[in-house]
C-alpha positions in Angstrom: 101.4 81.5 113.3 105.4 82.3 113.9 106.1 82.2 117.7 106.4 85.4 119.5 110.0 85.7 119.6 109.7 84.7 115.5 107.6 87.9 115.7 109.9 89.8 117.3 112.7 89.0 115.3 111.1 89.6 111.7 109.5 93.1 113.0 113.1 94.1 114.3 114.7 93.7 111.2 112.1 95.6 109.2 112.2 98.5 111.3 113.9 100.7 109.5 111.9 100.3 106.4 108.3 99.4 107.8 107.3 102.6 107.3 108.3 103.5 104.1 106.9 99.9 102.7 103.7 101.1 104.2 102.9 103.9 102.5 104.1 102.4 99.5 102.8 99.4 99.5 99.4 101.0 101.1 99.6 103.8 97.7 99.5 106.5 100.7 96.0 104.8 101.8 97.5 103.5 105.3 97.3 108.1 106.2 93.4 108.1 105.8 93.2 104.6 107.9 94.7 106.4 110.7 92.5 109.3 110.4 89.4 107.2 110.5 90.9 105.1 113.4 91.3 108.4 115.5 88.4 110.0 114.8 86.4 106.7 115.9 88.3 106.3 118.7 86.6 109.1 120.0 89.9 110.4 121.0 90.2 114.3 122.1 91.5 116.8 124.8 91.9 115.6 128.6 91.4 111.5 127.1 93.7 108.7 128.1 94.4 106.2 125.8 96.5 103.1 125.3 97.6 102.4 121.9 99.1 98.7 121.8 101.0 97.2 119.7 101.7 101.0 118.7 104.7 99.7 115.8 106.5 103.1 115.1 103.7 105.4 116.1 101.8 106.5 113.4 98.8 105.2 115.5 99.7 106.9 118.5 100.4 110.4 116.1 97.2 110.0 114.5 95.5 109.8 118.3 97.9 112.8 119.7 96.9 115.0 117.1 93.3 115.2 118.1 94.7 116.5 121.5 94.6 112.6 123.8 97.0 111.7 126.1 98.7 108.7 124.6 100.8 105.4 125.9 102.4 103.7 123.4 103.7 100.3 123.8 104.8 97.3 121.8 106.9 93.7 122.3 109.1 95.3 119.6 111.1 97.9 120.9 113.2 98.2 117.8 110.4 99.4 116.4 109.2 101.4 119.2 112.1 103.3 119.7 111.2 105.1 116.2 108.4 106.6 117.7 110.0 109.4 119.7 111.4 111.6 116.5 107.6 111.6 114.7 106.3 113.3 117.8 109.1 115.7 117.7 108.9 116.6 113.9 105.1 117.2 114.5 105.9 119.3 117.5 103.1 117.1 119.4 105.7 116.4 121.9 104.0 118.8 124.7 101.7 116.4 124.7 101.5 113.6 127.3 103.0 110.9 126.0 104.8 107.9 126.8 106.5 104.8 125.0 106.7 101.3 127.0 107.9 98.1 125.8 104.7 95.5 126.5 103.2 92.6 125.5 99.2 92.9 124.7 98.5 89.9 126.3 100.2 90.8 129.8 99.7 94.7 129.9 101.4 96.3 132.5 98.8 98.7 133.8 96.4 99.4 136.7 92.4 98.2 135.8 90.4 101.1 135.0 93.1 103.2 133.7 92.1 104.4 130.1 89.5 106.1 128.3 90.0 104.1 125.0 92.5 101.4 124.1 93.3 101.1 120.0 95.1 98.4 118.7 95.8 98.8 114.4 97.2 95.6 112.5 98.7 94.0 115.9 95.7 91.3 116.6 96.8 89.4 114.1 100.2 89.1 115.3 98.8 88.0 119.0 99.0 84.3 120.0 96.3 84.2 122.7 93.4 87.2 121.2 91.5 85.8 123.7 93.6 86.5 126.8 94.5 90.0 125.2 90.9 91.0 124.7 90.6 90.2 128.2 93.9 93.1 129.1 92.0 95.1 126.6 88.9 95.0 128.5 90.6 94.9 132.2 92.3 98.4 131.6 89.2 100.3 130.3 87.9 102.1 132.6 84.0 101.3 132.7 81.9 102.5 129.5 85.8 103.1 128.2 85.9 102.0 124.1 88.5 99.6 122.5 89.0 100.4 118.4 90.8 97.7 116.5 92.4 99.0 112.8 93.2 95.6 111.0 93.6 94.1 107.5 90.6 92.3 106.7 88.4 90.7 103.7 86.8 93.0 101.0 83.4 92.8 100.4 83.2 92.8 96.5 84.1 89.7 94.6 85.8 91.4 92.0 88.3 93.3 94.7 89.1 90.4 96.7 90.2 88.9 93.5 92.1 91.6 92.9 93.2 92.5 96.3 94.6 88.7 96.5 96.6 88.3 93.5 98.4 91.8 94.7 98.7 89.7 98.5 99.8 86.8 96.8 102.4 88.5 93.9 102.7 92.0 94.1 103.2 92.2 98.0 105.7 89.9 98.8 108.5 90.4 95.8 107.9 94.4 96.4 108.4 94.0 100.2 110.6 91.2 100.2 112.9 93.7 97.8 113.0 96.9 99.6 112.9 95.1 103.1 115.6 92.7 102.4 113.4 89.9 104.2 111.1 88.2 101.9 109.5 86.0 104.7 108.2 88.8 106.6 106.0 89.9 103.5 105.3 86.4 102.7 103.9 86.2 106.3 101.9 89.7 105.7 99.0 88.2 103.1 99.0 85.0 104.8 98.4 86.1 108.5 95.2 88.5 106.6 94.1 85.3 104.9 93.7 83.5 108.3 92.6 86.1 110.3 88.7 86.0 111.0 86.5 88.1 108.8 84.4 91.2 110.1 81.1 89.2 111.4 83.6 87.0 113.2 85.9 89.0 114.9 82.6 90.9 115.9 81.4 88.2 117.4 84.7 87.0 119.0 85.1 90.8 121.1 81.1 90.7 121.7 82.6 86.8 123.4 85.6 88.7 125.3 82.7 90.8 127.0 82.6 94.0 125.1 79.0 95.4 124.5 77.6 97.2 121.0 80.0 95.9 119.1 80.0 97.7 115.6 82.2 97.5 112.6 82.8 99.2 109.6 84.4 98.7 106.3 87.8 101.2 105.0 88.3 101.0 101.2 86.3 97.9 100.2 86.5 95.6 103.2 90.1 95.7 102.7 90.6 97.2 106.1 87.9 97.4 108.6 87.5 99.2 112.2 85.6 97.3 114.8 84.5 99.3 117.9 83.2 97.5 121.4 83.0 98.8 124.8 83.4 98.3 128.2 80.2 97.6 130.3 79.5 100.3 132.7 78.4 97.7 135.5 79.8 94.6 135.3 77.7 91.1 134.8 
C-alpha cells in the first residue's frame, strides 16, 4: 500500500474529477450504493453520525437526506472542501452539518459521541484498520452501529471474471484518461484485489470488538455493506 501522504497526494489531484469518474465508471450504480448505505445505517431525525473518510460528500448527502446530523471528515481536504456546494444545491444545508479535516486512525472526537459512524471505500486506503476500528469503536456511543460501504469480491464466477478484466483494462485506461493520473486508477483495482473478502473483513471488525456483525452483498459481491456494533456494556 502507497504511504499516507502517497494517498494524499493522488486523491488531491483527482479531486476535481473523482466524482464525475464515479458515476461513470460506476454506470450510475455508485447513487443506489449510497441509498443502501444510509438506509442501513439506520440514520434518521435527531441521529449523530460520523461519516469518515467522507471524500466529497456523497456519503454524508446520502446520510443528511434521511434527516441525521452529520460530521464529515477526511485526511484529504482537497477533496473535502467539495463537499460544502452539494449540501447547498440540495438545500440540506439547515441541517447540522460540519466538515473537518481527520485522519481515521486518530479521530479527533470525545468517546461516546455518535449514534453511527459510516465509513464507504476509505478502509482500504487506511494503513493501520486495526487502530481505526479501534477510533471507530471508541466514538460510538454504547449499542451505537459502524456501516462500512467498500469494494469487494463478487460472488459468481462468471462476474468476477468479468468484473476483473474491466478492473484490470477497462478501469484504469478510462480513469487514467479522464483523470489525467493513470496511477491512481491503476491503484483502484489493485487496492480491491488485496483487500479482505466479506467473511474476513467480518471477522476482522467481530476482532476490533464489534458485536453481530452482519454483511451483505450490493450488485453481485461487487460491493458489500458490513454492519457491527458497539457493545452496550463493555467486556
Amino acid at each position: 500500500m502507497p504511504e499516507r501522504k502517497q494517498i494524499q497526494r493522488m486523491f488531491t489531484g483527482i479531486a476535481g474529477r473523482y466524482d464525475l469518474l464515479n458515476h461513470l465508471l460506476s454506470m450510475g450504480t455508485d447513487f443506489y450504493w449510497w441509498y443502501r448505505m444510509a438506509r442501513a445505517s439506520g440514520a434518521g431525525p435527531g441521529r449523530s453520525f460520523l461519516d469518515v473518510a467522507a471524500g466529497t460528500g456523497d456519503s454524508s448527502l446520502a446520510l443528511a437526506r434521511r434527516g441525521a446530523e452529520v460530521i464529515s471528515t477526511d485526511f484529504t481536504l482537497a477533496m473535502l472542501a467539495l463537499g460544502p456546494a452539494k449540501f447547498r444545491r440540495k438545500e440540506l444545508e439547515n441541517l447540522i452539518w460540519a466538515s473537518v479535516g481527520a485522519d481515521a486512525q486518530t479521530l479527533p472526537f470525545r468517546s461516546d459521541s455518535f449514534d453511527g459512524v459510516t465509513i464507504c471505500y476509505g478502509l482500504r486506503n487506511v494503513e493501520d484498520r486495526v487502530l481505526a476500528c479501534a477510533e471507530f469503536l471508541r466514538v460510538l456511543k454504547p449499542g451505537g452501529r459502524l456501516t462500512v460501504l467498500e469494494f469487494s469480491h463478487p460472488r459468481w464466477g462468471w462476474l468476477r471474471g468479468l468484473y476483473g478484466w474491466y478492473s484490470r483494462v477497462v478501469l484504469p485506461r478510462l480513469g487514467g484518461w479522464v483523470s489525467g493520473d493513470p496511477e491512481a486508477y491503476t491503484y483502484l483495482p489493485e487496492s480491491i484485489c488485496s483487500f479482505p473478502d466479506q467473511e474476513a473483513l467480518a471477522r476482522a471488525l467481530e476482532r476490533a470488538g464489534f458485536e453481530k456483525v452482519t454483511w451483505k452483498n450490493l450488485t453481485g459481491g461487487i460491493a458489500a455493506l458490513h454492519l457491527g456494533c458497539k457493545p452496550l456494556f463493555e467486556a
